[in-house]
Backbone of each chain as ProteinMPNN parsed JSONL, in Angstrom:
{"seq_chain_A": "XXXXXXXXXXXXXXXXXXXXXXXXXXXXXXXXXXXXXXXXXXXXXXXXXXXXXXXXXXXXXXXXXXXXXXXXXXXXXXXXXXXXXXXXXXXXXXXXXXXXXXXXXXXXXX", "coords_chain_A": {"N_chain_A": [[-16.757, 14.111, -2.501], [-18.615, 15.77, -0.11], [-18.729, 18.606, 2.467], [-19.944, 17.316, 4.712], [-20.24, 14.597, 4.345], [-17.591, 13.763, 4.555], [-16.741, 14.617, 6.957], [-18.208, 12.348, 8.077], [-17.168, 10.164, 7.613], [-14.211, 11.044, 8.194], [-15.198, 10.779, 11.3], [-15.819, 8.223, 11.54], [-13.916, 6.816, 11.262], [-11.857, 7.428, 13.047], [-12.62, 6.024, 15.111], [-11.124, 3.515, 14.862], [-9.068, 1.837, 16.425], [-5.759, 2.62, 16.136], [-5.713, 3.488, 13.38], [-5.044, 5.671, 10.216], [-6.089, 8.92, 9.852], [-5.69, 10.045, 7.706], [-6.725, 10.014, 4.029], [-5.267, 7.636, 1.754], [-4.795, 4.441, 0.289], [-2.821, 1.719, 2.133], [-2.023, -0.792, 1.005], [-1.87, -0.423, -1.807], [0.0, 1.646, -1.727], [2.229, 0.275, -1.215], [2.862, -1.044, -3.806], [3.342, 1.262, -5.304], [5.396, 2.421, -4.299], [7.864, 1.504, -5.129], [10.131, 2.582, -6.047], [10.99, 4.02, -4.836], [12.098, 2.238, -2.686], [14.888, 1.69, -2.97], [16.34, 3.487, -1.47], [15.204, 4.64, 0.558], [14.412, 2.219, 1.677], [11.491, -1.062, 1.767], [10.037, -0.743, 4.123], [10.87, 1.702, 4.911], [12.757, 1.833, 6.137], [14.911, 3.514, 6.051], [18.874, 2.885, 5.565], [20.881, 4.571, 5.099], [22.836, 7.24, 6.201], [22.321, 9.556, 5.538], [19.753, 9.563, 4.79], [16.179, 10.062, 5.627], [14.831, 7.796, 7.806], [11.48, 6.439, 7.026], [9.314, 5.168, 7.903], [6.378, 4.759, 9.787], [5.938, 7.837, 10.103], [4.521, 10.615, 10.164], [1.38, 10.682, 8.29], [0.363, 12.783, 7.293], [2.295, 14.676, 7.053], [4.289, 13.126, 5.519], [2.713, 13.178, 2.681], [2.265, 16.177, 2.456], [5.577, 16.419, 1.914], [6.189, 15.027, -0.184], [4.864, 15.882, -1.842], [5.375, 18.683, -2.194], [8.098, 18.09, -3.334], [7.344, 17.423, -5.866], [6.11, 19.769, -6.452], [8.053, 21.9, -6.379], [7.911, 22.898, -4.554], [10.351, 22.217, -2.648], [13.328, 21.841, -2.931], [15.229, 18.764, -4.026], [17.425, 17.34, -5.724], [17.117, 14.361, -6.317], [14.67, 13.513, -5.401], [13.016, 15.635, -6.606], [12.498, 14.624, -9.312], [11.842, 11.926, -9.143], [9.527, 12.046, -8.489], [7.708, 13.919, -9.798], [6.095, 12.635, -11.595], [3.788, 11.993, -9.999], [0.544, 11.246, -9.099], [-2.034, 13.325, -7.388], [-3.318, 11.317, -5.698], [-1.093, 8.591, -5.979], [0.183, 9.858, -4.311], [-1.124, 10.036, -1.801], [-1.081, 6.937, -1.409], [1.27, 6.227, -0.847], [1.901, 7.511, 1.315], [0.265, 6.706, 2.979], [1.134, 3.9, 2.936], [4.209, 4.218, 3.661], [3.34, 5.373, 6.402], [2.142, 3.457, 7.822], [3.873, 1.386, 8.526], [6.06, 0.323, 10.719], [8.98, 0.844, 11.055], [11.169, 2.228, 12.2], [10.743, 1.23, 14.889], [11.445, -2.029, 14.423], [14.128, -1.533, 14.058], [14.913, -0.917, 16.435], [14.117, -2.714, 18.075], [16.025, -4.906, 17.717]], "CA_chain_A": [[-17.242, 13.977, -1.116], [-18.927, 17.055, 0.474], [-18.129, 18.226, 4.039], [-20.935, 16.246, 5.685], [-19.592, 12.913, 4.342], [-16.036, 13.778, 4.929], [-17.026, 14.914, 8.533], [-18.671, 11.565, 8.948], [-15.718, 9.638, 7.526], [-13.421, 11.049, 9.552], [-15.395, 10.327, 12.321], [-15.944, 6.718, 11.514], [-12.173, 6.309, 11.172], [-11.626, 7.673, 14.199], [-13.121, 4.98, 15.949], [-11.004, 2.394, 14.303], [-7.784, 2.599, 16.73], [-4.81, 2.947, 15.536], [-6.058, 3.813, 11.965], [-4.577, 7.025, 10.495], [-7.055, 9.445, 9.695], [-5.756, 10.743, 5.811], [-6.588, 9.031, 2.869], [-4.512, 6.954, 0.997], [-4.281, 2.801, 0.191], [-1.605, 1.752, 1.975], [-1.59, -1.821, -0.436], [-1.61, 0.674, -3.029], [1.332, 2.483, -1.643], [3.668, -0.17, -1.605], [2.887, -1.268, -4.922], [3.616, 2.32, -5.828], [6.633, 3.164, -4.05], [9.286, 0.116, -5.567], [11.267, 3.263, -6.679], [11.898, 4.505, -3.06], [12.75, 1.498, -2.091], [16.249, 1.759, -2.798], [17.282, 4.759, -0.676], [14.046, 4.345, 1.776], [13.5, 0.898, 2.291], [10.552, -1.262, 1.595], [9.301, -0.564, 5.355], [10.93, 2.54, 5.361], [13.857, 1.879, 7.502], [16.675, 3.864, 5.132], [19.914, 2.415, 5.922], [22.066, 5.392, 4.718], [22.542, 8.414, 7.323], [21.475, 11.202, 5.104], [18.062, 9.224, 3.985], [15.085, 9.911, 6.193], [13.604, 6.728, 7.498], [10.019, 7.17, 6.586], [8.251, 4.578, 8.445], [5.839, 5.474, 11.068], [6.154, 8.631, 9.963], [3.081, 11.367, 10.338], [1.218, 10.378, 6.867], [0.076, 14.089, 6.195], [3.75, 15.03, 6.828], [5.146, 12.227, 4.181], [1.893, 13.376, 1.451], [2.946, 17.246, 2.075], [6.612, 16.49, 1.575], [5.888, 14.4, -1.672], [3.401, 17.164, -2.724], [6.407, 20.053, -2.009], [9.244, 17.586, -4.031], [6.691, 17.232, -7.049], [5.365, 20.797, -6.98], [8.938, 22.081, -6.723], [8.351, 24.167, -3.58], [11.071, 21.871, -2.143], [14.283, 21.502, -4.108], [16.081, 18.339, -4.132], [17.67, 16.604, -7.474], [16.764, 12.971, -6.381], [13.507, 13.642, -4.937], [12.142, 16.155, -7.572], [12.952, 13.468, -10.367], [11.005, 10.658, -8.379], [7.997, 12.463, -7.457], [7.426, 14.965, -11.07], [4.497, 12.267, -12.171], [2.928, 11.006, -9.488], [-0.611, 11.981, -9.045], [-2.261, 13.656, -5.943], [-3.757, 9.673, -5.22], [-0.121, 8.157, -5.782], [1.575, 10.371, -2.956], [-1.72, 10.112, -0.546], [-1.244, 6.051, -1.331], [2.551, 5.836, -0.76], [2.401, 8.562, 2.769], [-0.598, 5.823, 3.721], [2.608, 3.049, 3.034], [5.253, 4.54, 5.025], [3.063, 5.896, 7.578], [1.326, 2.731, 8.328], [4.543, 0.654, 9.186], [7.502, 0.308, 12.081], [10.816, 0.74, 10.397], [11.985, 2.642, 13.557], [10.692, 0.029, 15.925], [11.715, -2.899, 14.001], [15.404, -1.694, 14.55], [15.013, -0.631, 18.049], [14.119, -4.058, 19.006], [17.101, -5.918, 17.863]], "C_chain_A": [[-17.476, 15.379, -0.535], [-18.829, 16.901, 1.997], [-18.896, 17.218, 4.99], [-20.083, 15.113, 5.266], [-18.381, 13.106, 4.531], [-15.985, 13.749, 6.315], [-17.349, 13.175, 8.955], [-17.529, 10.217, 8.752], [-15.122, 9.545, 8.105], [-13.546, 10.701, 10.83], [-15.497, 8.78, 12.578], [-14.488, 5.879, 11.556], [-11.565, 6.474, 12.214], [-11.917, 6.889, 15.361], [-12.354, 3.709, 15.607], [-9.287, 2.792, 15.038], [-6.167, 2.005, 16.198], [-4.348, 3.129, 14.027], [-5.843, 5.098, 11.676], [-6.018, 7.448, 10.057], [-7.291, 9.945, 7.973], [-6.395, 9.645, 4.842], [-5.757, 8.564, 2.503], [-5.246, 5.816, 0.91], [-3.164, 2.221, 0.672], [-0.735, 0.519, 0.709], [-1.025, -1.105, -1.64], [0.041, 1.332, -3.098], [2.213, 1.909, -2.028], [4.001, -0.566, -3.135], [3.923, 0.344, -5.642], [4.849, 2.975, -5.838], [8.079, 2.515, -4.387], [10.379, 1.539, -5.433], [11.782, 3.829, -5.303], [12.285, 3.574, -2.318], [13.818, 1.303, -1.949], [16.742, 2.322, -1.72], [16.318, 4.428, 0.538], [13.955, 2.873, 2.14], [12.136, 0.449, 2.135], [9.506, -0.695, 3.075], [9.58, 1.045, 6.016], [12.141, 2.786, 6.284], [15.616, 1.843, 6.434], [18.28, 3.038, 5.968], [21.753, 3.616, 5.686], [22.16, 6.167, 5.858], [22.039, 9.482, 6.569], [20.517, 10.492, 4.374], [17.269, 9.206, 4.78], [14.512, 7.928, 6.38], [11.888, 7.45, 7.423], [8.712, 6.145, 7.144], [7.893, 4.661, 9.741], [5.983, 6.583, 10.813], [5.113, 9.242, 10.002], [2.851, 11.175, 8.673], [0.762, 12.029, 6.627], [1.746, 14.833, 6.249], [4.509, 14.601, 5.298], [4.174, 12.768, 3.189], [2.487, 14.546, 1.536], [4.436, 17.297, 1.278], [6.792, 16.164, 0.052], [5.542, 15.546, -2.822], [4.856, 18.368, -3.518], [7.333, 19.596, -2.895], [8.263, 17.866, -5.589], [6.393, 18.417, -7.361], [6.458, 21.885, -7.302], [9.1, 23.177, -5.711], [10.039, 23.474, -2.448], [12.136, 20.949, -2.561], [15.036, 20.49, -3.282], [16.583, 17.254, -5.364], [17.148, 15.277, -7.939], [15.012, 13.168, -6.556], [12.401, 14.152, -6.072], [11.913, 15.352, -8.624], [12.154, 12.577, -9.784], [10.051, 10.895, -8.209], [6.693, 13.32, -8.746], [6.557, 13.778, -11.406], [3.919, 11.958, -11.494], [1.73, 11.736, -9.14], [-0.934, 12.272, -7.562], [-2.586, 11.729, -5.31], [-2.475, 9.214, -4.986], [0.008, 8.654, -4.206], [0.357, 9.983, -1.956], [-1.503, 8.271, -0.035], [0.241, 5.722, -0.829], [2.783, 6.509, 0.863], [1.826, 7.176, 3.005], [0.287, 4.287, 4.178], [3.274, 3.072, 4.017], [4.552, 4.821, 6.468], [2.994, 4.5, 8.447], [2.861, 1.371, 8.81], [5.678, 0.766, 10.301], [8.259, 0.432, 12.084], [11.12, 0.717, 11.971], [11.774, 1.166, 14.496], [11.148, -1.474, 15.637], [13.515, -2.72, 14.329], [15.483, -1.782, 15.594], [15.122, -2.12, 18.579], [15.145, -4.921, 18.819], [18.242, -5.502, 18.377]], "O_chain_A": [[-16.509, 16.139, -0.488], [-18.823, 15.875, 2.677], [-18.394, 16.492, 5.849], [-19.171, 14.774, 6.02], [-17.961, 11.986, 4.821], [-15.26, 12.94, 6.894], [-16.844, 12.71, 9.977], [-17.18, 9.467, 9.663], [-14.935, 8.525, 8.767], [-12.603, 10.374, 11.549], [-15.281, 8.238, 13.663], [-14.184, 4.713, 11.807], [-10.645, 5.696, 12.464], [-11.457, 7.135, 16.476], [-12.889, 2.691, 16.047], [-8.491, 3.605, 14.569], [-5.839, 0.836, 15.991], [-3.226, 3.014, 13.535], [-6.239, 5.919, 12.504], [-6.948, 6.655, 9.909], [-8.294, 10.133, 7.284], [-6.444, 8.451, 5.139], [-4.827, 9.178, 3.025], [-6.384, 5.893, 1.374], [-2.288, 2.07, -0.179], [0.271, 0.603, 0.005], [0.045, -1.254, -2.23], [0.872, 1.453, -3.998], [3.019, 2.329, -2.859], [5.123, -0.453, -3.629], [4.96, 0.304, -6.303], [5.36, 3.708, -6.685], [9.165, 2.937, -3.99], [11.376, 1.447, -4.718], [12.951, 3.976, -4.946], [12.835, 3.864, -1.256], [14.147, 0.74, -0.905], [17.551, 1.723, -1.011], [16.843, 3.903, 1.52], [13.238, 2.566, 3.092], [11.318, 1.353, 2.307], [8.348, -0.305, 2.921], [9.03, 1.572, 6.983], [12.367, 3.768, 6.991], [16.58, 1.114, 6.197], [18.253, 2.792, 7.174], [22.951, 3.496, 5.944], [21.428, 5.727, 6.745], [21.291, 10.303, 7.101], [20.42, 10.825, 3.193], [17.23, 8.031, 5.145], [14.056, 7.139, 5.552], [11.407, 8.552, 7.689], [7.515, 6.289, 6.897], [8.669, 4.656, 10.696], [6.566, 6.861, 11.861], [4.222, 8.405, 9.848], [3.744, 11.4, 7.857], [0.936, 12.392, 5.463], [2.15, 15.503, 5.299], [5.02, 15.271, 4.401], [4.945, 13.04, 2.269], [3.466, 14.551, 0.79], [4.593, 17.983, 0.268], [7.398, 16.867, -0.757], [5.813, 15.864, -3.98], [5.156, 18.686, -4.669], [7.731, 20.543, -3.573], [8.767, 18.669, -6.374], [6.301, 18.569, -8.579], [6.222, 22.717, -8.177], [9.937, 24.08, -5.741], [10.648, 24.217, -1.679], [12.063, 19.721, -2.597], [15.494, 20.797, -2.181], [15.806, 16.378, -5.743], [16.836, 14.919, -9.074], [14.326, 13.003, -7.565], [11.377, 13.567, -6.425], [10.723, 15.432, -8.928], [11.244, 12.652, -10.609], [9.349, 10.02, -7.702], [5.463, 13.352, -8.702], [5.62, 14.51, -11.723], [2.999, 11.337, -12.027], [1.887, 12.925, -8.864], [-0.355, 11.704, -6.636], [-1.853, 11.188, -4.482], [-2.235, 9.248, -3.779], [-0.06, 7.96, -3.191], [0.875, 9.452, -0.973], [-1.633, 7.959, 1.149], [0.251, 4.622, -0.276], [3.705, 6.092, 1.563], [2.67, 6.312, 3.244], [0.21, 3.699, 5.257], [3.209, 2.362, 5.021], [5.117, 4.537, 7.524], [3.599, 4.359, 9.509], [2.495, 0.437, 9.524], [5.958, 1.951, 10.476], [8.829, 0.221, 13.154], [11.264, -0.235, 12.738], [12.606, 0.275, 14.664], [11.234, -2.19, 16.635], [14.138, -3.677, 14.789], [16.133, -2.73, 16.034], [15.996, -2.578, 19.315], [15.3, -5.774, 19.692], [19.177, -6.29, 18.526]]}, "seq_chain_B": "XXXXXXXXXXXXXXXXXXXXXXXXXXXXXXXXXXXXXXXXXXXXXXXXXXXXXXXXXXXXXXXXXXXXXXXXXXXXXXXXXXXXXXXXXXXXXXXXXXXXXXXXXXXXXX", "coords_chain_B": {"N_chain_B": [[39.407, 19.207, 16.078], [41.558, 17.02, 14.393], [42.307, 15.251, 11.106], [43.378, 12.443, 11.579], [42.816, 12.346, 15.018], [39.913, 12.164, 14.418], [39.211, 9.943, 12.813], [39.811, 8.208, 15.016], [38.501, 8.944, 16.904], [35.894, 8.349, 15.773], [36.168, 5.867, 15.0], [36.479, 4.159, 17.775], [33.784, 4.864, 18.921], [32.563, 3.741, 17.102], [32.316, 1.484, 18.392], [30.799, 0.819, 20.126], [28.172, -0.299, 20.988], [24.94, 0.278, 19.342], [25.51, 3.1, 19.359], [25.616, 6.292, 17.88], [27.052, 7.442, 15.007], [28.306, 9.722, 14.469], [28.631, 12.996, 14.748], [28.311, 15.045, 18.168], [25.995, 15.524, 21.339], [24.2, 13.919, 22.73], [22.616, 14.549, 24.989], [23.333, 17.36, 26.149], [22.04, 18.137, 23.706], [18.927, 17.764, 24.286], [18.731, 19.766, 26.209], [19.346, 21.915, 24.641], [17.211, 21.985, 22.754], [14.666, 22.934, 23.692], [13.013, 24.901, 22.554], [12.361, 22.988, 20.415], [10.534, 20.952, 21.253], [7.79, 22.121, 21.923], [6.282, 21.588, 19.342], [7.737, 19.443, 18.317], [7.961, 17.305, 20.333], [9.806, 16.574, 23.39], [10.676, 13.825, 23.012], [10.914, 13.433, 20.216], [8.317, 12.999, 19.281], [5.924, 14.175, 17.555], [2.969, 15.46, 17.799], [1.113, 16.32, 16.472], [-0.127, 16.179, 12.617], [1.325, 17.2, 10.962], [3.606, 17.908, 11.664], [6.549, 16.312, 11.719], [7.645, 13.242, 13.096], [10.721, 12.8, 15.273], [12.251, 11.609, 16.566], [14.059, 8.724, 16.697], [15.156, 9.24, 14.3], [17.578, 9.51, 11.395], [20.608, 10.182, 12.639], [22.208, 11.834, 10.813], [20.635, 12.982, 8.839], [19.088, 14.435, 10.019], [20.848, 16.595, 11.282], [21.694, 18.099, 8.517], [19.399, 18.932, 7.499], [18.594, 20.877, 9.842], [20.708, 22.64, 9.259], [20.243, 22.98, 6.762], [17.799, 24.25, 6.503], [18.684, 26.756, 8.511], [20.354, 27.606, 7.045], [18.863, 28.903, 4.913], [18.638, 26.727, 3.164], [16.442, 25.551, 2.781], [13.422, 26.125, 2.949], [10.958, 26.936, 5.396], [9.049, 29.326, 7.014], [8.58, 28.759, 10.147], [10.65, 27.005, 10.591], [13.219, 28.216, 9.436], [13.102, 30.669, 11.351], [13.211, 29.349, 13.887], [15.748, 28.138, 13.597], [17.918, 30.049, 13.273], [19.947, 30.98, 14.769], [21.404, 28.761, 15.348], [24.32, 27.038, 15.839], [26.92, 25.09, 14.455], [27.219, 23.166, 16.151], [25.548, 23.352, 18.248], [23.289, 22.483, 16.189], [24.85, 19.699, 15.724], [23.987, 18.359, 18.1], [21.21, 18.805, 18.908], [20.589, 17.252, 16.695], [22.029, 14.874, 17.909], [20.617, 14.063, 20.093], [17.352, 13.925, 19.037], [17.75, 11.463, 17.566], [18.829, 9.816, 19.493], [16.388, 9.058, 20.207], [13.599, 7.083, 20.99], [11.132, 7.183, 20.192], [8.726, 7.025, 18.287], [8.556, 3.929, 18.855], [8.053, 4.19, 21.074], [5.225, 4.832, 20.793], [4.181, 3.203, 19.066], [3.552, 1.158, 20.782], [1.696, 1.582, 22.258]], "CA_chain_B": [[39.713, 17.824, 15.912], [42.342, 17.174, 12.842], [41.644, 13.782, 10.97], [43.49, 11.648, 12.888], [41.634, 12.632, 15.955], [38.367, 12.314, 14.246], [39.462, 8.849, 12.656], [40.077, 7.621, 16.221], [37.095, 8.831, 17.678], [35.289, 7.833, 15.435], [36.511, 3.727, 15.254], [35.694, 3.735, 19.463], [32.639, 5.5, 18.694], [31.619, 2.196, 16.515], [32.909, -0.132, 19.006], [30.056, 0.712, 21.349], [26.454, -1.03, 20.355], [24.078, 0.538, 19.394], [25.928, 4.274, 19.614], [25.167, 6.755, 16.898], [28.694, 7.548, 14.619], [27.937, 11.07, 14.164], [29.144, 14.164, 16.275], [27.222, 15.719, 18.692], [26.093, 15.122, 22.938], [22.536, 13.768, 23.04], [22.272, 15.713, 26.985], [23.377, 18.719, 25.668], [21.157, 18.225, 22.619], [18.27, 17.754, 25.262], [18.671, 21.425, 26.684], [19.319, 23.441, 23.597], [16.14, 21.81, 21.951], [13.542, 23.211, 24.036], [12.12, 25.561, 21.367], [11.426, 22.141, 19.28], [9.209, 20.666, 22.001], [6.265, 22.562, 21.04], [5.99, 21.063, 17.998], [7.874, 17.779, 17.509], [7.684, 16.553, 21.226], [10.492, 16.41, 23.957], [11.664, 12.755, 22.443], [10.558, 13.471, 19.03], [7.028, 12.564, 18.863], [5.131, 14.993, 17.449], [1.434, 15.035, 17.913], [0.229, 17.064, 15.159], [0.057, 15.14, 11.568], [1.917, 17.968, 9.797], [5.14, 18.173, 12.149], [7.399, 15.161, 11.215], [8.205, 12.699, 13.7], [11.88, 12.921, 14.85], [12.619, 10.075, 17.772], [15.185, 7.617, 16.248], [15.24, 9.453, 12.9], [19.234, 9.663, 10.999], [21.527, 11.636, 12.982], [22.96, 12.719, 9.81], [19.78, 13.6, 7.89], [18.395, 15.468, 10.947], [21.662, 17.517, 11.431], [21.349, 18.24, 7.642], [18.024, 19.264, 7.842], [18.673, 21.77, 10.238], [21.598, 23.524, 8.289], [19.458, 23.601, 5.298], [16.698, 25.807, 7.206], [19.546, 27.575, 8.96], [21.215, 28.785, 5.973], [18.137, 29.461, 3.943], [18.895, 26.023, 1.265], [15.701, 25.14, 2.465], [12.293, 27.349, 3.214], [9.968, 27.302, 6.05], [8.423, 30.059, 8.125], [8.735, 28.879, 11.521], [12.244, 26.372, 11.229], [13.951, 29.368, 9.062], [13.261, 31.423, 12.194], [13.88, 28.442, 14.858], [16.765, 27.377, 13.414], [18.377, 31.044, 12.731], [20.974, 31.211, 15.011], [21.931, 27.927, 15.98], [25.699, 26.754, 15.324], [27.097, 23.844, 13.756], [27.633, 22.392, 17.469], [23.941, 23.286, 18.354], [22.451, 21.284, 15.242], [24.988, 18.284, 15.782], [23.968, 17.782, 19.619], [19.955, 18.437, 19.082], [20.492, 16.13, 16.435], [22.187, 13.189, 18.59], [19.413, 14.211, 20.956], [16.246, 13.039, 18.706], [18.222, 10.245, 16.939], [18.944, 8.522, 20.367], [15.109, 8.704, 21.008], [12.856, 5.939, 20.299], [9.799, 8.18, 20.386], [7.944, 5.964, 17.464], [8.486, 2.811, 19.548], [6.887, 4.272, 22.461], [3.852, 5.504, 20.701], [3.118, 1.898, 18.289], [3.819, 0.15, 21.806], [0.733, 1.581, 23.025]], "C_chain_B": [[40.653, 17.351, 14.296], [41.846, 15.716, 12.531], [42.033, 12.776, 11.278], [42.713, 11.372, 13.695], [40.538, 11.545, 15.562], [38.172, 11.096, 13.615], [39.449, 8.153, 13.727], [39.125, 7.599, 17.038], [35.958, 8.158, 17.193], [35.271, 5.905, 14.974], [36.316, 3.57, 16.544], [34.855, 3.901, 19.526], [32.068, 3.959, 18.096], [31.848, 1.452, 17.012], [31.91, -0.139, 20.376], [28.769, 0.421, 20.691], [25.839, 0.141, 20.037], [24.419, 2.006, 19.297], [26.224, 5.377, 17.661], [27.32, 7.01, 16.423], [28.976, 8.522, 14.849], [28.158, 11.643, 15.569], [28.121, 14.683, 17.172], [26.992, 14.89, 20.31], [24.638, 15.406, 22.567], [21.952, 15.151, 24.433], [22.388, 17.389, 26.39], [22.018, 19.362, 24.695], [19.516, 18.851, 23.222], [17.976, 19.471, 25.97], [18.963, 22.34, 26.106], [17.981, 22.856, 22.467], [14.405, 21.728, 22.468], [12.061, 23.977, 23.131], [11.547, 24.546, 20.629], [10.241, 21.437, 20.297], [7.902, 20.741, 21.552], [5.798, 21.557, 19.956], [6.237, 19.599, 17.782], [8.527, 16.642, 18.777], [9.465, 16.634, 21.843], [11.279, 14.88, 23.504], [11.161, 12.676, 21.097], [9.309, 12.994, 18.789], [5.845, 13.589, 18.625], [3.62, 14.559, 17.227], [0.769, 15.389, 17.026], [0.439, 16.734, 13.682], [1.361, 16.112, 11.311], [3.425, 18.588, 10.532], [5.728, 16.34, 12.264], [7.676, 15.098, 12.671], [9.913, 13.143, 13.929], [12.77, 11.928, 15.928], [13.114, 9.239, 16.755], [15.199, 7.948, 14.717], [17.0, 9.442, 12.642], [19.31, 10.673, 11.329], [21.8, 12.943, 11.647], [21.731, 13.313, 9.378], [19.275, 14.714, 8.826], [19.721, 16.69, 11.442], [21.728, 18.137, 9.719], [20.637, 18.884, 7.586], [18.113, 20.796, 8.274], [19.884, 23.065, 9.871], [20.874, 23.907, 7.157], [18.329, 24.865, 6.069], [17.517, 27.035, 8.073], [20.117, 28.639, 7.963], [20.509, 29.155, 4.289], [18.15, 28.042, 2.429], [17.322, 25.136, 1.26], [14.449, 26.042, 3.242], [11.656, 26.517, 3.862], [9.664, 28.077, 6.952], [9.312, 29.764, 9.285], [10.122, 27.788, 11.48], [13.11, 27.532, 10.739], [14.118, 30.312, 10.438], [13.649, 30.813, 13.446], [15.539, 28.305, 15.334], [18.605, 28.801, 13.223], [19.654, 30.827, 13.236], [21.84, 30.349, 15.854], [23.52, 27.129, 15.523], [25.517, 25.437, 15.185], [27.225, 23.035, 15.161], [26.118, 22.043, 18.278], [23.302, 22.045, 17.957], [23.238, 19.844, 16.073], [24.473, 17.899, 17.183], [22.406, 17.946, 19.44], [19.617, 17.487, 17.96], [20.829, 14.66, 17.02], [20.898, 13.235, 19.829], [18.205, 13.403, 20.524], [16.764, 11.955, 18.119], [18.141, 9.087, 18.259], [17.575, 8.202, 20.733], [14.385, 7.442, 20.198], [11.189, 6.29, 20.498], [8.821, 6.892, 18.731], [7.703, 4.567, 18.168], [7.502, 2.79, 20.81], [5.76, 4.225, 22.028], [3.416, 3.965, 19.94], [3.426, 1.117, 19.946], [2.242, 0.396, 22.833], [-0.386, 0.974, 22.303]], "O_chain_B": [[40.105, 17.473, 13.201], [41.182, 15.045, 13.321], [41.184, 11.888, 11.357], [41.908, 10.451, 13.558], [40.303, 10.466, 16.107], [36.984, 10.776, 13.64], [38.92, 7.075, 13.455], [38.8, 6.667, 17.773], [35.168, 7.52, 17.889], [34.371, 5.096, 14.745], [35.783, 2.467, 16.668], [34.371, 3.13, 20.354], [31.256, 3.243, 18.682], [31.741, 0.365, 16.444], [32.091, -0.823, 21.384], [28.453, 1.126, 19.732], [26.319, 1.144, 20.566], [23.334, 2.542, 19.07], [26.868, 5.049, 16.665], [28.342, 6.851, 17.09], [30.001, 8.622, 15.524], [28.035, 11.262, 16.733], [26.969, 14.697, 16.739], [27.619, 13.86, 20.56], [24.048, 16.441, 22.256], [21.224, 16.137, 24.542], [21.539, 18.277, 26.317], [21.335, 20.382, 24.784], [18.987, 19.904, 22.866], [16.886, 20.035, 26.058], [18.975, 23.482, 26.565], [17.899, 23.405, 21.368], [13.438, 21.068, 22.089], [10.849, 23.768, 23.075], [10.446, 24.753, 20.12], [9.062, 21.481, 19.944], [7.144, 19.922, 21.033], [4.81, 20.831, 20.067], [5.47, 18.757, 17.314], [9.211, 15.638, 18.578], [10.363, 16.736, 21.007], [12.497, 14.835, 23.678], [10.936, 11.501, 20.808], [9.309, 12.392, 17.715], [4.946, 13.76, 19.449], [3.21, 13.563, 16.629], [-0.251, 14.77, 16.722], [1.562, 17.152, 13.4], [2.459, 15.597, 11.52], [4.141, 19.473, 10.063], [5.183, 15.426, 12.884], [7.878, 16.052, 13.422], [10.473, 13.735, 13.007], [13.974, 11.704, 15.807], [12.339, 9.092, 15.809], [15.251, 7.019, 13.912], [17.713, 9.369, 13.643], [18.767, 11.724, 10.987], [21.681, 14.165, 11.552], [21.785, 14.519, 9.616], [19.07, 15.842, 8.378], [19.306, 17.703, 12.004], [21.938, 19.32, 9.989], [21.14, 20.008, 7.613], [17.858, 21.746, 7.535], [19.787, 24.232, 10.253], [20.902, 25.035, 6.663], [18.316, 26.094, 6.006], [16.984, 28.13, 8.253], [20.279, 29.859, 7.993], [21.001, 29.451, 3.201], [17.846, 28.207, 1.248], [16.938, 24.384, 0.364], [14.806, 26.653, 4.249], [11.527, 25.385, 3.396], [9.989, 27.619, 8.048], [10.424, 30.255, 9.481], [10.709, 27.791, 12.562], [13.853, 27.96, 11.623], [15.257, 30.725, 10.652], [14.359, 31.486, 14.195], [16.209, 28.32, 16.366], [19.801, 28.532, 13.114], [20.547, 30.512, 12.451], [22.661, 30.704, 16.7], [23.375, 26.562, 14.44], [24.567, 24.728, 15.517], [27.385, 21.848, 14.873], [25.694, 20.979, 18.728], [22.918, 21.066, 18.597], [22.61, 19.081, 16.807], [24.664, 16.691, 17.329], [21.951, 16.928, 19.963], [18.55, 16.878, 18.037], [20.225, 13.614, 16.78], [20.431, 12.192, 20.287], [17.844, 12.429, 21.186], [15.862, 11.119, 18.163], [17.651, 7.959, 18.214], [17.378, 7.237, 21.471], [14.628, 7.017, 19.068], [10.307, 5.549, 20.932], [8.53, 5.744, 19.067], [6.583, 4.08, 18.021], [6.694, 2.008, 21.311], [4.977, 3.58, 22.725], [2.299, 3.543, 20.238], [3.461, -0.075, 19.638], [1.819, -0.302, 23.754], [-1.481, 0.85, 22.851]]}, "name": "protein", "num_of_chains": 2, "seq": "XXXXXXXXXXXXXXXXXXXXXXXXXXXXXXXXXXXXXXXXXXXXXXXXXXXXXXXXXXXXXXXXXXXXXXXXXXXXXXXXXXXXXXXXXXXXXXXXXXXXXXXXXXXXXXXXXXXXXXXXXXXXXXXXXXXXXXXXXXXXXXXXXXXXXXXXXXXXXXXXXXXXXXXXXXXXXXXXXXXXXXXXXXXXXXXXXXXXXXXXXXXXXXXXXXXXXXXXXXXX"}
């Protein structure tokens, strides 16, 4: 995709509200992410205190972080181990996952 | 606080709904976490993809967090220098600060 069609992409997505703007799948994601489901939650709504919930979360935040665990700029034992195959597509399809649901608000309300 | 104490506070501490377990004074939290504003919003809602949400995120992980960029176990630029000279009393209170927020709830509510 060259910048013109990316430009017009983005802009077409931008019109679609409350649609994030990155790439991913989020279908894709969840398929993708079973293995974080343990510690994260299918929706994202960790249950431990030292596990990030991850839903609703800024999706280029959750793809950087992924990126940083896999590329090894951001050391942690679980994380690096979980993340060392997944392709640039995986992580943009799994941020598009977490981003795109409510964890947080799903507790709040009860 | 010896562990007694901190046993005791912490079993009244869980006997109130909804009340985080973890140490720390939201209010306080509130007025030593002006510097994060900028970036990741007065109740944790950051506006910009690439600064992580932090409204009703885990106390614990978000007091965590900020020890790791404090004491160098984890690298970035601008929290390494944020976070430099904030004490263990600091972190735990601007952590009960964004934990009690429900900054994600507000923003899918619109």
């Amino acid at each position: 995709m060259n910048k013109i069609q990316t430009t017009v992409a983005v802009t077409l997505l931008s019109l679609i509200p409350g649609m994030a703007l990155s790439a991913g799948n989020a279908t894709e994601g969840y398929n993708k992410s079973t293995l974080c489901h343990a510690c994260h939650g299918a929706t994202g709504m960790s249950t431990q205190a030292i596990y990030p919930k991850l839903g609703g979360q800024q999706q280029d935040y959750l793809s950087k972080t992924l990126r940083d665990f896999r590329d090894g700029d951001r050391q942690n034992a679980i994380m690096n181990g979980f993340s060392a195959n997944l392709s640039d597509a995986d992580i943009e399809d799994i941020a598009a996952w977490y981003a795109s649901q409510q964890g947080l608000t799903e507790i709040k309300d009860k």
